[in-house]
C-alpha positions, -999 to +999 in steps of 0.1 A: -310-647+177-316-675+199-357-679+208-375-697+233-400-691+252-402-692+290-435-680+302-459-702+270-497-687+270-516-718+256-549-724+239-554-752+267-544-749+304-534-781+302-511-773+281-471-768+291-471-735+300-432-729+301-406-726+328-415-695+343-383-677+358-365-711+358-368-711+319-350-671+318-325-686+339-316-718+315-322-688+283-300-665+302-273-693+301-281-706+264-274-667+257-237-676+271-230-708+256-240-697+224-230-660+223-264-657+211-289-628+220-321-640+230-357-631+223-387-645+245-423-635+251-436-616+280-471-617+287-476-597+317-471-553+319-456-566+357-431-593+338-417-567+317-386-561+340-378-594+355-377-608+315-358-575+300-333-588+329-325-620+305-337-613+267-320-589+243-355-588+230-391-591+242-417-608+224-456-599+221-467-631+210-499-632+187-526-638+217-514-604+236-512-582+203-537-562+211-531-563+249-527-529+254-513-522+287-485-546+276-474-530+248-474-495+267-448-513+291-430-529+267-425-495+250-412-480+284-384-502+286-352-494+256-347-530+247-359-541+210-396-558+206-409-585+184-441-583+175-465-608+163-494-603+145-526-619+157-545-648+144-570-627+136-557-596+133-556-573+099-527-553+090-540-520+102-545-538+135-509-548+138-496-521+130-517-502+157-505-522+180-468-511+173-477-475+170-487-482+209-449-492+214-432-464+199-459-439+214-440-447+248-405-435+230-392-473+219-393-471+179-371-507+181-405-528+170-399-557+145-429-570+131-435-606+125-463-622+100-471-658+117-502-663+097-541-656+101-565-681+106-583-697+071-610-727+068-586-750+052-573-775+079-541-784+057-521-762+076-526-748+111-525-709+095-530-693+066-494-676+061-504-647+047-473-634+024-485-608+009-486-589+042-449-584+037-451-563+005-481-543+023-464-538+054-433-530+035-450-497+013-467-485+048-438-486+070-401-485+076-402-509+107-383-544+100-408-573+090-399-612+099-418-640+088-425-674+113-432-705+085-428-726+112-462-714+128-476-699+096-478-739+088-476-758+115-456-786+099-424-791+092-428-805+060-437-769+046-413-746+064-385-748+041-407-742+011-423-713+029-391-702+042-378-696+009-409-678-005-405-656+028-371-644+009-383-638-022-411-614-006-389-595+013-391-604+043-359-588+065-356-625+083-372-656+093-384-673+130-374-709+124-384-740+154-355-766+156-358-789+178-331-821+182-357-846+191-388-828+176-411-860+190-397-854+224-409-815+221-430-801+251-451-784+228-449-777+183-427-807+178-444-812+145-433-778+133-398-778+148-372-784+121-342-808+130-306-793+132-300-813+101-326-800+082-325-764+093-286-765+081-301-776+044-323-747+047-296-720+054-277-738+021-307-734+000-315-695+010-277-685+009-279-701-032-314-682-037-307-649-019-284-635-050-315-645-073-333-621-053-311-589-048-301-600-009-267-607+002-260-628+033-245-605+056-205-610+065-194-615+098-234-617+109-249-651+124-253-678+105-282-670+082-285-633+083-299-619+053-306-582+043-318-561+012-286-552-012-274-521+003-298-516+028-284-520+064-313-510+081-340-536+066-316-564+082-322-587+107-309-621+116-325-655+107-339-668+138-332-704+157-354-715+182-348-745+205-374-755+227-361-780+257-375-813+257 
C-alpha cells in the first residue's frame, strides 16, 4: 500500500500540517498511477467520510489512539483501519482501542507497533519488538511494525526492518522519500528509493531463514507466515511530497 498522510496532527502548530482535502485529491491520483491502494490518517469522527472517499484504508495515528469518538466512527464505516499504538500507550491499551473498532461491527483493524517513548535520546522511540510476540499470543488481528518512526533515522530502519521479520511481524510501514532533505516533515527517517530497493533484496534472502515466503503475484515486498494467508499483509511505501 501506498501511505501518506493528508491531514498531519503535529507536536508543533507550526509544523506542516498536511494538504488537507488537496492532499486526498493528489493520494486519490497516486492511487491511479500506481495501482496502489492507499492508507492515510483521519483525525476527526466528522473526516471519516470525506477520507473513506479516497483511502482503501484509514489510519489512527498514535496521538488519536485513544480518541475514542474516532475510533467508534472509524468502526462504522466497512473500510480496513490501521491502528497505531501510542507513545505512551501499553499493550492492553492498544488493544482497547481496537476492541472499540470492532465493537461498531468493523473486525478489519491492523495493528501497528511505532515505538513507546524511552530516556535514551539515540533514537526518537524505543521500538518496542517484543510487542509483536505479545500481541501475537493475545490476538488474531494482523500486527505491522513502523522502524521508520520506531527510530527516527534512517540509518537504523533497515536493521530494524529486518529484526521486524524475524519477530513476526505480518508487514512493515517504510518512509521513502526521493529528496529525503527536501521532506516537509521526517526527512531524516525517510529511506531513499535506492535504499528501500536494498532493503526488499535483503528481507526476500532472510524471509526463508525465518519460515515466511514472499507472496507471488502480491506487491513488491509482501511477506506472510508459511501457510498462513490470513497473518499477511503488504510491506508498506510511503512517499511524502516535497
Amino acid at each position: 500500500m501506498l501511505r501518506g498522510g493528508a491531514f498531519k496532527p503535529r507536536t508543533s502548530p507550526k509544523s506542516f500540517q498536511g494538504l488537507g482535502a488537496e492532499g486526498l485529491q493528489l493520494l486519490a491520483e497516486a492511487a491511479q498511477r500506481t495501482g496502489l491502494p492507499v492508507v492515510t490518517e483521519v483525525m476527526d469522527p466528522r473526516d471519516v467520510a470525506l477520507v473513506a472517499e479516497s483511502a482503501g484504508m484509514l489510519q489512527v495515528g498514535s496521538r488519536n489512539m485513544q480518541n475514542f469518538p474516532l475510533l467508534r466512527e472509524v468502526g462504522r464505516q466497512p473500510k480496513p483501519v490501521l491502528l497505531k499504538r501510542g507513545a505512551a500507550a501499553t499493550i492492553d491499551e492498544l488493544l482497547h482501542a481496537a476492541e472499540y473498532i470492532t465493537n461498531e461491527g468493523n473486525s478489519n483493524v491492523v495493528l501497528c507497533e511505532r515505538g513507546v517513548r524511552g530516556f535514551d535520546p539515540s533514537t526518537r522511540y524505543v521500538l518496542d519488538l517484543a510487542a509483536v510476540p505479545v500481541l501475537r499470543e493475545r490476538t488474531a488481528l494482523p500486527i505491522i511494525v513502523d522502524p521508520s518512526h520506531g527510530t527516527g533515522n534512517a540509518r537504523y530502519v533497515p536493521a530494524m526492518a529486518a529484526a521486524a521479520m524475524v519477530a513476526g511481524a505480518d508487514g512493515l510501514l517504510v518512509e521513502v522519500h526521493a529528496q529525503p532533505e527536501l521532506a516537509k516533515c521526517d526527512g531524516q527517517q525517510a529511506l531513499t528509493p535506492a535504499i528501500f530497493t536494498n532493503l526488499m533484496a535483503r528481507l526476500r534472502a532472510l524471509a526463508p531463514l525465518c519460515g515466511r515466503t514472499m507472496l507471488r503475484g502480491a506487491p513488491e515486498g509482501a511477506v506472510g507466515g508459511e501457510g498462513d494467508a490470513n497473518r499477511t499483509s503488504s510491506f508498506e511505501d510511503e512517499v511524502i511530497a516535497p
